[in-house]
N, C-alpha and C positions, 0 to 999 in steps of 0.2 A: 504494500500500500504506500504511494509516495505520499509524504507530507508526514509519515511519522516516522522520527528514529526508532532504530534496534532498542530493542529492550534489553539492557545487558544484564550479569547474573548483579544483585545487588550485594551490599551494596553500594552507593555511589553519591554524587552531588550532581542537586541542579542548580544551574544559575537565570534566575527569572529576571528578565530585561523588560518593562512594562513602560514604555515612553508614549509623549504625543508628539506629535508632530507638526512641525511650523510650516507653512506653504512654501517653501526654498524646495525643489525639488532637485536641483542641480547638482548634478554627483551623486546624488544621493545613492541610488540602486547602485548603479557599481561601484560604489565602497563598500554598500550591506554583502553585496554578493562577493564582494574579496574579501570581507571578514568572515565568510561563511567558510570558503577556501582557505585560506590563512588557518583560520582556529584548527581544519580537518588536519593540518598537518601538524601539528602541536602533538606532544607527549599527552599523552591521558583523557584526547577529545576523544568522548564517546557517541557524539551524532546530537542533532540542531530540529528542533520544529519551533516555526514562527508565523503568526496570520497578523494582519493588521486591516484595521475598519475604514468605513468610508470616512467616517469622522477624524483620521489620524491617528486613533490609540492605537497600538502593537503591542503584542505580548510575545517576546523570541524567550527560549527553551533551552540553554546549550547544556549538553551534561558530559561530566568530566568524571574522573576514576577519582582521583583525591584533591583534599582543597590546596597540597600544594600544586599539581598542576593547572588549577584556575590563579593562584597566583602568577607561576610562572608565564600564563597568556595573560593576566591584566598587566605586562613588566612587557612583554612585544612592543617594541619601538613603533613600527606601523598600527598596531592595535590602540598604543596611547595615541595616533598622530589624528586616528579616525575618530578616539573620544572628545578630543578636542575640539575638532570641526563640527560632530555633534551636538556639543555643548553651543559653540557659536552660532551653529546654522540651520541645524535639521529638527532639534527640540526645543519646544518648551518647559518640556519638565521630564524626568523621567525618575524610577524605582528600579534597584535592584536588591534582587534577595538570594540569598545563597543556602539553600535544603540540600539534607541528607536523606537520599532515596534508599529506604530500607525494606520497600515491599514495592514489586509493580507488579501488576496483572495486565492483559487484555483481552478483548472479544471480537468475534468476527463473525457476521451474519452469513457470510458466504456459506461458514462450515458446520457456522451453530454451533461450535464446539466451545466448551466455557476454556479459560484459562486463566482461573482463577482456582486454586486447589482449596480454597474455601479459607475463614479465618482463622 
């Protein structure tokens, strides 16, 4: 199913990016999409889902195996250079929060099969 990452064995961290967005469109997409590329190549990136509304809110998803390597990708020289620009140009506000993924499950209609082994 594209639009969700792997579910890796837990557990692990998510880091939740919940911004809005200023009408500066300019650059914008292709910097999100070479932060997307960028982060995949990093020690401990374990896969990205992100949607964002017509109103500008976005919520991106990135998860990582330990909270040292989310440190070591907020320490990327091009990662800081694109927060920066964000800060200036692309939001008005944004949240981040950093969770410990200690149970994941999901489900699929296709197969109807639960996967979820119960609580």
């Amino acid at each position: 199913m594209s639009g969700f990452a792997p579910r890796p064995q837990t557990p692990y961290y998510a880091v939740i990016f919940t911004s809005q967005r200023t009408a500066l469109q300019a650059g914008y997409g292709e910097t999100a999409d070479r932060m997307v590329a960028l982060a995949a190549e990093q020690p401990g990136y374990l896969g990205v889902e992100s949607t964002r509304g017509e109103d500008g809110l976005g919520i991106t998803v990135s998860y990582w195996r330990s909270l040292e390597d989310i440190k070591a990708w907020r320490a990327v020289a091009e990662h800081r250079a694109a927060r920066d620009q964000g800060r200036a140009d692309w939001y008005s506000h944004y949240e981040l929060r950093i969770a410990k993924v200690e149970r994941a499950y999901g489900w699929d209609a296709v197969d109807d099969a639960p996967g979820d082994p119960g609580l």
